[in-house]
C-alpha positions in Angstrom: 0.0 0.0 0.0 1.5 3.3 -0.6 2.5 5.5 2.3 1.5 8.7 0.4 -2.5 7.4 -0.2 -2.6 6.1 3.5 -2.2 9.7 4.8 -4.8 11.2 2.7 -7.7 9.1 3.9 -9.6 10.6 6.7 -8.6 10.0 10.4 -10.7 9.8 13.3 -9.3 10.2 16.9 -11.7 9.5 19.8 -11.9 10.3 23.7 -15.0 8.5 25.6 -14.8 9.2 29.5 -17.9 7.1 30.0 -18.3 3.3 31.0 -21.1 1.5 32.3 -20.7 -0.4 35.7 -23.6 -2.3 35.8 -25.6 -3.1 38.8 -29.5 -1.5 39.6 -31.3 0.3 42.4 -35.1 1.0 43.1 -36.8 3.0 45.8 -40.2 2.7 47.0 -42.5 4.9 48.8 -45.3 3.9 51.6 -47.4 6.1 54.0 -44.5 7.0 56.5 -41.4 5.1 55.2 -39.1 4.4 52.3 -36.9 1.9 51.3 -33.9 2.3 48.9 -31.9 -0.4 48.0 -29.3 -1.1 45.8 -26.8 -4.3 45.0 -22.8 -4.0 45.2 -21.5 -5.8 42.1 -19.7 -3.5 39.9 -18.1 -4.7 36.3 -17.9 -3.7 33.4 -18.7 -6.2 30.7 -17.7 -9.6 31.7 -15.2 -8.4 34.4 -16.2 -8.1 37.6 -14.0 -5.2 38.9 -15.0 -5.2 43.1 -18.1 -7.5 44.5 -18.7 -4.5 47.2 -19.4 -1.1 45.5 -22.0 0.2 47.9 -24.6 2.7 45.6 -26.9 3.7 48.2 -25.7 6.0 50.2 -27.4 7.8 53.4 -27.2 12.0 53.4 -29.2 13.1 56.0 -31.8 10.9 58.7 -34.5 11.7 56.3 -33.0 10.9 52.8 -30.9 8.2 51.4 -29.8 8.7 47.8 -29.2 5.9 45.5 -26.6 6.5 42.4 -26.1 4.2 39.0 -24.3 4.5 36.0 -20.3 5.5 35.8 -19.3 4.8 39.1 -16.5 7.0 39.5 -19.2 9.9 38.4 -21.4 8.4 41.2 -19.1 8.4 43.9 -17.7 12.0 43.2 -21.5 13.2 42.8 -22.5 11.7 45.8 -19.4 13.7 47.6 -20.6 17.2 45.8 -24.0 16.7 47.4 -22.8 15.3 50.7 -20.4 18.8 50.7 -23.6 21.4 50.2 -25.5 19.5 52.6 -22.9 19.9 55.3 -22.6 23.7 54.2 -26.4 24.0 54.6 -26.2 22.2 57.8 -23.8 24.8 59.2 -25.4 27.8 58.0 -29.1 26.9 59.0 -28.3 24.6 62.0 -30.4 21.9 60.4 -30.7 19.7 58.1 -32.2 20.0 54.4 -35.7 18.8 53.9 -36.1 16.3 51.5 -38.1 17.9 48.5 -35.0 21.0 49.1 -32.3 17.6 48.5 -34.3 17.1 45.2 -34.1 20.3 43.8 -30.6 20.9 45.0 -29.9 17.7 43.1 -31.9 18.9 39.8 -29.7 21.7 40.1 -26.3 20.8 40.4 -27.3 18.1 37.3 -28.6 20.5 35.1 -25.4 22.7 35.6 -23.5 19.8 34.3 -25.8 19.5 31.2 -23.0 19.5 28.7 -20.4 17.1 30.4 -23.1 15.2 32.4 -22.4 13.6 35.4 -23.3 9.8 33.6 -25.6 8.7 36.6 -29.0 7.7 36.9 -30.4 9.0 40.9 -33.1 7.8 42.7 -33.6 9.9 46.2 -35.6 8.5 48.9 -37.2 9.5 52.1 -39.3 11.8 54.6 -40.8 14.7 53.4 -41.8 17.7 56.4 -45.9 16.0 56.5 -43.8 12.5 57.6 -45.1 10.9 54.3 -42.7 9.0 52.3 -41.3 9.6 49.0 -39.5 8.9 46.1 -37.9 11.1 43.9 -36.2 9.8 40.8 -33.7 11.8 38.0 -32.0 11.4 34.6 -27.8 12.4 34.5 -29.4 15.9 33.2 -31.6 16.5 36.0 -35.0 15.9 34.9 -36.8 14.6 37.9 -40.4 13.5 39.1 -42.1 12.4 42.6 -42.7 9.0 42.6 -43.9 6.0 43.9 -41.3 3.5 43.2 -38.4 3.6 40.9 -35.9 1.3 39.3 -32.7 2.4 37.2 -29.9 0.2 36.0 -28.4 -2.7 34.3 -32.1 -5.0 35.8 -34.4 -2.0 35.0 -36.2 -3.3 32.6 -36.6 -6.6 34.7 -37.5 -4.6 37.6 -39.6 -1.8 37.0 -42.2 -3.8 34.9 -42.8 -6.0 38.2 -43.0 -2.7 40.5 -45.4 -1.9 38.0 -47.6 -4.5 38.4 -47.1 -5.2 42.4 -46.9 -1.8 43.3 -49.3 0.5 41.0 -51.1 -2.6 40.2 -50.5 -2.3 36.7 -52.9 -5.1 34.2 -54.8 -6.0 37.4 -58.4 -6.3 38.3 -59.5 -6.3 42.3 -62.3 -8.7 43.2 -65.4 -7.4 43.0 -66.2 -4.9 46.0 -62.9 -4.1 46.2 -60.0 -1.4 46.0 -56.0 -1.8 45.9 -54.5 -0.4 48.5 -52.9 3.1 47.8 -50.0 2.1 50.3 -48.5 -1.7 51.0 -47.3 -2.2 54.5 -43.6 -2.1 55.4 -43.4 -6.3 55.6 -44.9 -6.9 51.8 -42.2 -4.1 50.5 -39.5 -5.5 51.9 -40.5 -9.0 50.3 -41.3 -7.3 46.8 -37.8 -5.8 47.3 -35.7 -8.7 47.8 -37.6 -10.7 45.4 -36.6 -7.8 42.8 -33.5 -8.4 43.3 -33.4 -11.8 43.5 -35.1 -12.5 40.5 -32.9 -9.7 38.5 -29.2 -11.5 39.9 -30.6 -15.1 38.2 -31.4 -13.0 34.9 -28.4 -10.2 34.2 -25.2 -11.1 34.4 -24.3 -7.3 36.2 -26.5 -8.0 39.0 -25.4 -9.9 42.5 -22.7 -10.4 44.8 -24.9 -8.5 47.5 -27.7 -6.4 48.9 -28.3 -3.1 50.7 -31.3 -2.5 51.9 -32.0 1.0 53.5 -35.3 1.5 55.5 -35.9 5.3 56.4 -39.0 5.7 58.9 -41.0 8.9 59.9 -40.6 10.3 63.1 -42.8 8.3 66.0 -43.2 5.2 63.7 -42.9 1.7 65.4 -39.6 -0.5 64.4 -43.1 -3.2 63.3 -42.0 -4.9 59.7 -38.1 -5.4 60.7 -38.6 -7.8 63.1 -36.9 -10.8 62.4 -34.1 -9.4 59.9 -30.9 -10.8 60.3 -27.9 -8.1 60.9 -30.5 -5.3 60.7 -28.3 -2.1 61.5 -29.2 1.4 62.5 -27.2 4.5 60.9 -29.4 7.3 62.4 -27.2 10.2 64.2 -30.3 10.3 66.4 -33.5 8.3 68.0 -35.7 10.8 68.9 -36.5 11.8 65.0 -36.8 9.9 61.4 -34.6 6.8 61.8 -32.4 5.0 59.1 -31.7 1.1 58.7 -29.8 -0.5 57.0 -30.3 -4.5 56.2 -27.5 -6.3 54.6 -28.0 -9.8 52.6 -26.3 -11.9 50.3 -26.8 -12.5 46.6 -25.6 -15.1 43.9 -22.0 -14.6 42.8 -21.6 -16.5 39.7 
C-alpha cells in the first residue's frame, strides 16, 4: 500500500470518558417510610472489577440517595451533594428537607448538562408531613415524585414487576374491592428482595450483595423489621426519622 494514499484518507481520533458499571437500584415509597436499596457488584462487561461497590448511600436521617451509572461519576456526585449538605447544615443549624435535596440535586445536574455527570439518581425519604417519598432523575436533571423507581443494568426486569405489584398495573380487584394506595412495610420488603433476586438469576451485572436501607417517619414503630438478620441502624439520632440498613447476600456466579 502506498504510504503517500494512506495519509490522505480521513482519520478519526476518539476520547470516551464514560463506562457503564452495571448493577440497579429502586426505591419505593409507603405512608410513612421508604426503602432504597441497591446491590454491590460493579463490572464492566464480563469483568467483575469489586463485589462490594456500595450505591446507596445515606445523606441526611431523612434521605438516602441511591446512584447508578459510571461509578466514578457516582461516587464523586455523591461527595458534591454530601459537601452542600454539610454547608447547609452549618449555615441553617439543620438539616435540608427532602423535597429541598431534590431540587438541590436537579440543580447541580442541570449545571453539568454538557459534560453530564453519567448517573442515573433515585432519592428516597421523609418529606416535612412524615409521608414517604420517592424522587427519581435522569444524568441531566429531569426529575419526578414517585412511587417507586428502578434504574440500572435489571431495569427493565425490575420496573415492569413494581409496576404491576406496586401500582397494580394489568390487574383487576375482586369485585367490592379497592387496591390499596400504600403496601405495608413487611410486603415491600418481600417485593424488594424478590426484585433483586429474581434480576441476579437473569443479568449477568447484577449480584454479589444487597443493601437495603429503610428510612421511617418520626414516631413510627420499628413493626415490619422484626426478624431481619444483621439489621443495623445508621441514624445520628433516636428521637427523629430513623435509618436502617439491612444487609443480605446475593448469587456470585
Amino acid at each position: 500500500m502506498n504510504p503517500m494514499n494512506t495519509a490522505a484518507q480521513p482519520q478519526q481520533r476518539q476520547f470516551n470518558p464514560y463506562t457503564e458499571n452495571g448493577g440497579t437500584i429502586l426505591a419505593i415509597a409507603g405512608v410513612d417510610f421508604s426503602v432504597i436499596a441497591g446491590d454491590t457488584r460493579q463490572s464492566e462487561g464480563y469483568n467483575i472489577q469489586t463485589r462490594y461497590a456500595p450505591k446507596v448511600f445515606r445523606l441526611t436521617d431523612r434521605a438516602v440517595l441511591a446512584v447508578n451509572g459510571f461509578a466514578a461519576d457516582g461516587n464523586m456526585f455523591v461527595k458534591k451533594v454530601k459537601q452542600r449538605l454539610e454547608w447547609y447544615r452549618h449555615a441553617h443549624a439543620k438539616d435540608m428537607p427532602l423535597h429541598a435535596i431534590a431540587r438541590l440535586i436537579q440543580t447541580m445536574l442541570y449545571g453539568r448538562r454538557f459534560f453530564p455527570y453519567y448517573v442515573y439518581n433515585i432519592l428516597g425519604g421523609i418529606e416535612d408531613d412524615g409521608s414517604g417519598a420517592v424522587y427519581s432523575f435522569d444524568p441531566v436533571g429531569s426529575y419526578e415524585r414517585e412511587t417507586c423507581r428502578a434504574a440500572g443494568a435489571a431495569q427493565s426486569l425490575v420496573q415492569p414487576f413494581l409496576d404491576n405489584q406496586i401500582y397494580f398495573k394489568n390487574q383487576q380487584p375482586a369485585p367490592g374491592t379497592a387496591h390499596p394506595a400504600h403496601l405495608p412495610l413487611p410486603h415491600v420488603l418481600s417485593l424488594v428482595i424478590d426484585s433483586f433476586t429474581g434480576a441476579t438469576e437473569r443479568h449477568i451485572e447484577v449480584g454479589d450483595g444487597l443493601e437495603i436501607y429503610v428510612v421511617l417517619a418520626k414516631g413510627r414503630d420499628l413493626s415490619g423489621l422484626e426478624g431481619f438478620a444483621g439489621l443495623q441502624e445508621v441514624s445520628s439520632r433516636s428521637d427523629g426519622e430513623r435509618i436502617f440498613v439491612i444487609r443480605r447476600e446475593l448469587k456470585k456466579d
